[in-house]
SEKE-503768 format. One record per residue (C-alpha): z, y, x; residue number from 1. Coordinates in Angstrom, 2 decimals. Example, Ala and Ser with C-alpha at 12.3 -4.5 7.8 and 13.67 -1.06 7.14 Angstrom:
+---------+---------+---------+-----+
!      up !   north !    east !   k !
+---------+---------+---------+-----+
!    7.80 !   -4.50 !   12.30 !   1 !
!    7.14 !   -1.06 !   13.67 !   2 !
+---------+---------+---------+-----+
END
This chain:
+---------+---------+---------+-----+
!      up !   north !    east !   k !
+---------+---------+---------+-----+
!    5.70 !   26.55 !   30.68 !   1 !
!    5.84 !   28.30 !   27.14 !   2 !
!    3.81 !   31.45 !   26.59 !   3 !
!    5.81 !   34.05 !   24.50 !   4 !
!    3.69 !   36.73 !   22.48 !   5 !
!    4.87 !   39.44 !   19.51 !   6 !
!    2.90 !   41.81 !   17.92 !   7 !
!    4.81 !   44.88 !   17.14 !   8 !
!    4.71 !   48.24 !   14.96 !   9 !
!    3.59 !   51.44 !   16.34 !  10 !
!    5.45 !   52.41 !   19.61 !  11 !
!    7.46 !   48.98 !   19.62 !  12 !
!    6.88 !   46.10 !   21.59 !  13 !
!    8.01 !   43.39 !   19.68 !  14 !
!    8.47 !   42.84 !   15.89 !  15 !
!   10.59 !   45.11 !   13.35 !  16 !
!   11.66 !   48.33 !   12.56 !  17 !
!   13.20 !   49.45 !   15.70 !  18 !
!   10.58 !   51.73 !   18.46 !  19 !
!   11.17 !   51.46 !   22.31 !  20 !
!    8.97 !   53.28 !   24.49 !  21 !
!    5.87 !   51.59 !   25.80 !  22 !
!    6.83 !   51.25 !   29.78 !  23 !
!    9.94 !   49.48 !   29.10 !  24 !
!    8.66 !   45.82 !   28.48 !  25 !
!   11.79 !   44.04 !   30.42 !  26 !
!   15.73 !   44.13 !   30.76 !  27 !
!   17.95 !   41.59 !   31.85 !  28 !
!   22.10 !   41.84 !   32.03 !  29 !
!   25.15 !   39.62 !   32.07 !  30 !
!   26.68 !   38.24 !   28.34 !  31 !
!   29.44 !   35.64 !   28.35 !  32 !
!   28.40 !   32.30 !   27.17 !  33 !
!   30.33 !   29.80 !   24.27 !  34 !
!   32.48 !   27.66 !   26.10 !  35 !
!   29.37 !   24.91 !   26.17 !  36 !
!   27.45 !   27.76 !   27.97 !  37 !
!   25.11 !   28.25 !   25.51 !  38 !
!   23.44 !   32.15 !   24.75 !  39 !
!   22.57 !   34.07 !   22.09 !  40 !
!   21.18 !   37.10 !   23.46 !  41 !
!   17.19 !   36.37 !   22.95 !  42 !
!   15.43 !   35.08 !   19.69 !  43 !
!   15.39 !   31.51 !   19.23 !  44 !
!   11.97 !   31.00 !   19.02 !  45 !
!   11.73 !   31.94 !   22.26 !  46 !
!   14.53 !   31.03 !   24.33 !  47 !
!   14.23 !   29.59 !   27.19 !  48 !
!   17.08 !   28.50 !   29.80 !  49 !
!   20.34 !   26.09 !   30.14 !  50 !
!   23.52 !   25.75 !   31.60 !  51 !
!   25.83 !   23.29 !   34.62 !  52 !
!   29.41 !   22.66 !   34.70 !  53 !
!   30.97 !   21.59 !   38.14 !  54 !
!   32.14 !   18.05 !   38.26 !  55 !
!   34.98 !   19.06 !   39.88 !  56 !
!   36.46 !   22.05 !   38.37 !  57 !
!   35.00 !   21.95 !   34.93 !  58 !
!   33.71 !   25.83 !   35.47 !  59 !
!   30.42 !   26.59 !   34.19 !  60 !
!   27.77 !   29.01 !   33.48 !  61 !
!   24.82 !   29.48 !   30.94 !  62 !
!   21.47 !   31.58 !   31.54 !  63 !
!   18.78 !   32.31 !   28.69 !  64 !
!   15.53 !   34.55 !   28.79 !  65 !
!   13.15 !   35.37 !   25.69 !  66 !
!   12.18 !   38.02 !   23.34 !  67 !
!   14.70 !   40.49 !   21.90 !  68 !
!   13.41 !   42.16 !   18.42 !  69 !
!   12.46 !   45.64 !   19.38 !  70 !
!   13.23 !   45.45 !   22.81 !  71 !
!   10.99 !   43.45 !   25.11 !  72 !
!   11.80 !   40.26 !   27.44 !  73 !
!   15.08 !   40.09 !   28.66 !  74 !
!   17.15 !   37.72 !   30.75 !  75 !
!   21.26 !   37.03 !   30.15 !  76 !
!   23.41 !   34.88 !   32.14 !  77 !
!   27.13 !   34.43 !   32.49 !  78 !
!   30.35 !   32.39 !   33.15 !  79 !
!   32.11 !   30.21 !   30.47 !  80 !
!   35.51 !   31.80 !   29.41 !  81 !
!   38.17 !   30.33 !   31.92 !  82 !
!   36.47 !   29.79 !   35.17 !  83 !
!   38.98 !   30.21 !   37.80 !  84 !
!   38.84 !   28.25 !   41.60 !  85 !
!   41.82 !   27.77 !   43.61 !  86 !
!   42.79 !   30.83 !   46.12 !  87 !
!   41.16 !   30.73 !   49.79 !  88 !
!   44.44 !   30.19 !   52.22 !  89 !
!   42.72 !   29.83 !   55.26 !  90 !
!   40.21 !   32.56 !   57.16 !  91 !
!   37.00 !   32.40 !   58.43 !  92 !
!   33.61 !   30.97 !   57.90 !  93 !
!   33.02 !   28.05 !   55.66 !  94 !
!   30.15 !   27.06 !   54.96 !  95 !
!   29.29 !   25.48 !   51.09 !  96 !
!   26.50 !   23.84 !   49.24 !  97 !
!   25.24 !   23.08 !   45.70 !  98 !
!   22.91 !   23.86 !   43.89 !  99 !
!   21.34 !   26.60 !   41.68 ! 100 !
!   19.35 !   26.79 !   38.09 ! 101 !
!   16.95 !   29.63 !   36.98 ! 102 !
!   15.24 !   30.72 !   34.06 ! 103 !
!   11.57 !   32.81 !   34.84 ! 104 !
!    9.30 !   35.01 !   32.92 ! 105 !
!    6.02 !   36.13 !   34.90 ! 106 !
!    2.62 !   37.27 !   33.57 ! 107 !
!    4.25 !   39.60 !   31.44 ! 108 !
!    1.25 !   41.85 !   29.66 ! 109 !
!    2.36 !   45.00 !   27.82 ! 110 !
!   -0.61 !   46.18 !   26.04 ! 111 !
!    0.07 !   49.04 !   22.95 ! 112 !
!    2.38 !   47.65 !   20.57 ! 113 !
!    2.55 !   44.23 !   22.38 ! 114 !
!    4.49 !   42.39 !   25.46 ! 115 !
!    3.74 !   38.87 !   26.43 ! 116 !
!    5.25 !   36.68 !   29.00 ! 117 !
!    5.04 !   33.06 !   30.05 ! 118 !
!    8.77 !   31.06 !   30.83 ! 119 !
!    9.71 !   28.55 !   33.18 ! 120 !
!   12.68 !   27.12 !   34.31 ! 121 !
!   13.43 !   26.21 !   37.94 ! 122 !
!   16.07 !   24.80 !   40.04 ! 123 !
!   17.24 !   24.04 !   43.91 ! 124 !
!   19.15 !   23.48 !   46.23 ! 125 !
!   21.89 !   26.38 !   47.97 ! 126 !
!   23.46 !   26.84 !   51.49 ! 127 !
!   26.21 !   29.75 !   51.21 ! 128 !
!   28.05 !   30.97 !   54.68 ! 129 !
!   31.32 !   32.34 !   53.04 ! 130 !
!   33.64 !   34.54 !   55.35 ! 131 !
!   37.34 !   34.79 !   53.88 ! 132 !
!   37.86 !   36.79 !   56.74 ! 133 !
!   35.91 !   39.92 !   56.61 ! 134 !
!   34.70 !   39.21 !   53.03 ! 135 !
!   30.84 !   38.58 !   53.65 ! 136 !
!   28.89 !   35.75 !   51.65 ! 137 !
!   25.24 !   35.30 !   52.70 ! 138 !
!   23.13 !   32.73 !   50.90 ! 139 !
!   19.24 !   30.53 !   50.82 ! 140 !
!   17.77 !   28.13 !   48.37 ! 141 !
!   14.74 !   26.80 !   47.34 ! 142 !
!   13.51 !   25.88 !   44.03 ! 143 !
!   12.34 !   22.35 !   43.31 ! 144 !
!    9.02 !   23.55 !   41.11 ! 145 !
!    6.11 !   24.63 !   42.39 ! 146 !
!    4.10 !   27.13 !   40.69 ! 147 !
!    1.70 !   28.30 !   43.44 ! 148 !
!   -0.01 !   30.31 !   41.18 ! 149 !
!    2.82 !   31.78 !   38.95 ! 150 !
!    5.16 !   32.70 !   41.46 ! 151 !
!    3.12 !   35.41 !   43.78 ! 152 !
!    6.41 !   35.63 !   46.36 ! 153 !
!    7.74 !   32.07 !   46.33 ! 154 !
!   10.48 !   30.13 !   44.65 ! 155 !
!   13.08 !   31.12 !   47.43 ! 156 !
!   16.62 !   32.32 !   46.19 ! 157 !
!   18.55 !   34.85 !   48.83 ! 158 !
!   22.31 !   35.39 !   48.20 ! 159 !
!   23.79 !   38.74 !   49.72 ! 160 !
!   27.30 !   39.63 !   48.70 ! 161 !
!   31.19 !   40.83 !   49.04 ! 162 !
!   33.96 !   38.81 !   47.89 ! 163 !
!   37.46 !   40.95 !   47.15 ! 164 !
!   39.97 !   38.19 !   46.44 ! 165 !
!   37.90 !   35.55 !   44.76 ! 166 !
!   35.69 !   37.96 !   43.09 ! 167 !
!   32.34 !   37.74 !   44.20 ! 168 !
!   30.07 !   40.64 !   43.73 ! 169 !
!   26.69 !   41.30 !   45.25 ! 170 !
!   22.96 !   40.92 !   44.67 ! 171 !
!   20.34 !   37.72 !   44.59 ! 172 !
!   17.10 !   37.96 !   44.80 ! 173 !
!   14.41 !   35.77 !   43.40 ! 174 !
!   10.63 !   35.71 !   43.64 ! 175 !
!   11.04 !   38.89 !   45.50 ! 176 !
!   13.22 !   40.65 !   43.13 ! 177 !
!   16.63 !   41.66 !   43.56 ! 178 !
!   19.20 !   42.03 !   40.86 ! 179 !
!   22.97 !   42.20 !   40.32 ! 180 !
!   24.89 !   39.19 !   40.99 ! 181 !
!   28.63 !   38.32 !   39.94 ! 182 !
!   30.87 !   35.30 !   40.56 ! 183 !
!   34.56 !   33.94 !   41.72 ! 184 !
!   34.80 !   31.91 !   45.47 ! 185 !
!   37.72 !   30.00 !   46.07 ! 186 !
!   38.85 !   27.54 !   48.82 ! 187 !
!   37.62 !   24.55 !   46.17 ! 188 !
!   34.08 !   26.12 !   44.86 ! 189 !
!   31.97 !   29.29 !   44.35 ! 190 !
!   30.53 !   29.84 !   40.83 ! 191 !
!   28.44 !   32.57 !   40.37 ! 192 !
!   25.49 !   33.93 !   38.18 ! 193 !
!   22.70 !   36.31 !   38.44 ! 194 !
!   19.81 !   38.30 !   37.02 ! 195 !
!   17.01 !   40.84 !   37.87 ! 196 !
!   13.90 !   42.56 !   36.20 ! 197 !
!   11.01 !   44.58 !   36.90 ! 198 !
!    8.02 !   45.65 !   34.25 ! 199 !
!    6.25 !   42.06 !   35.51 ! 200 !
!    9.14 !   39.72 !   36.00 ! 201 !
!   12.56 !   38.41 !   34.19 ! 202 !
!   14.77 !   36.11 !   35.77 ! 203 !
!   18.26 !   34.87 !   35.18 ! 204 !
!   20.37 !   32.24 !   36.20 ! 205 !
!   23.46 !   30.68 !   38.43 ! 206 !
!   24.95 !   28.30 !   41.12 ! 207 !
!   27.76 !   26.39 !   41.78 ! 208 !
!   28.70 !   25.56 !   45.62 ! 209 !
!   31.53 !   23.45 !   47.08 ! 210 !
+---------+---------+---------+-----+
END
């Protein structure tokens, strides 16, 4: 676990010349990753996260949280350029599994000119029910770590979303926070990645499923 902490000027919460208004301690969004699936997005210092490449494609995804200068804890996750999977010919329910990887910020304390968080990482395992027939993908996971007292709604991982072609787009909530989720399903694999935020949580991260 790695505490993160910046003291800030008047009306910012973390370091430099740049002001955000107290109330807005957390963001998270999508960025594209190097083809490695390594971020950029957060200081550093402070970066916490990773990335997984499938075995049998070669797709991957990245996922990083941490302090931005003058604008709180955020979370950024993505695919690596050139993910593609091989078109679904055949309808109906399939059902896949793999597994998923998550970066975490709880405690997060904005107090004045100051916003501090603590960072883990977790990771599980992920049942998806996939329906190339009327386009529904429903998903469950739980995360390996336990942190009984960090995590006040559980390591769980829900998966509710629409796939149009093999673009997946939906939501995925985490710790009992939901956020925006994007991805590609194919008849070979699902790739996908996610993120979500409220004033006392940051979380991104992503799956692969076969």
């Amino acid at each position: 676990m790695r505490t993160l902490a910046a003291a800030a000027p008047a009306l910012a919460l973390l370091s430099g010349c740049g002001a955000i208004a107290l109330g807005d301690p957390t963001n998270s969004g999508f960025a594209v990753p190097s083809a490695t699936g390594q971020l950029s997005e957060v200081q550093s210092s402070t970066a916490v996260g990773g990335s997984d490449f499938s075995s049998l494609t070669g797709n991957g995804y990245g996922y990083q949280v941490g302090s931005v200068s003058n604008d709180g804890l955020q979370g950024f996750a993505g695919l690596v350029p050139g993910a593609s999977v091989a078109p679904a010919t055949t309808p109906g329910l399939v059902t896949m599994e793999g597994d998923f990887e998550l970066a975490y910020i709880g405690f997060i304390l904005a107090v004045d000119t100051e916003v501090s968080g603590s960072a883990v990482t977790d990771q599980g395992r992920l049942t998806m029910n996939v329906d190339f027939s009327d386009g529904s993908v429903t998903g469950s996971g739980t995360g390996i770590d336990s942190f009984s007292n960090f995590l006040l709604n559980g390591n769980a991982l829900e998966i509710d979303g629409t796939l149009t072609g093999n673009q997946l787009n939906g939501t995925a909530t985490y710790n009992g926070v939901t956020g925006p989720m994007q991805g590609l399903i194919g008849s070979n694999e699902g790739i996908g990645v996610f993120q979500g935020h409220t004033d006392g949580q940051v979380h991104a991260g992503g799956f692969i499923v076969n």
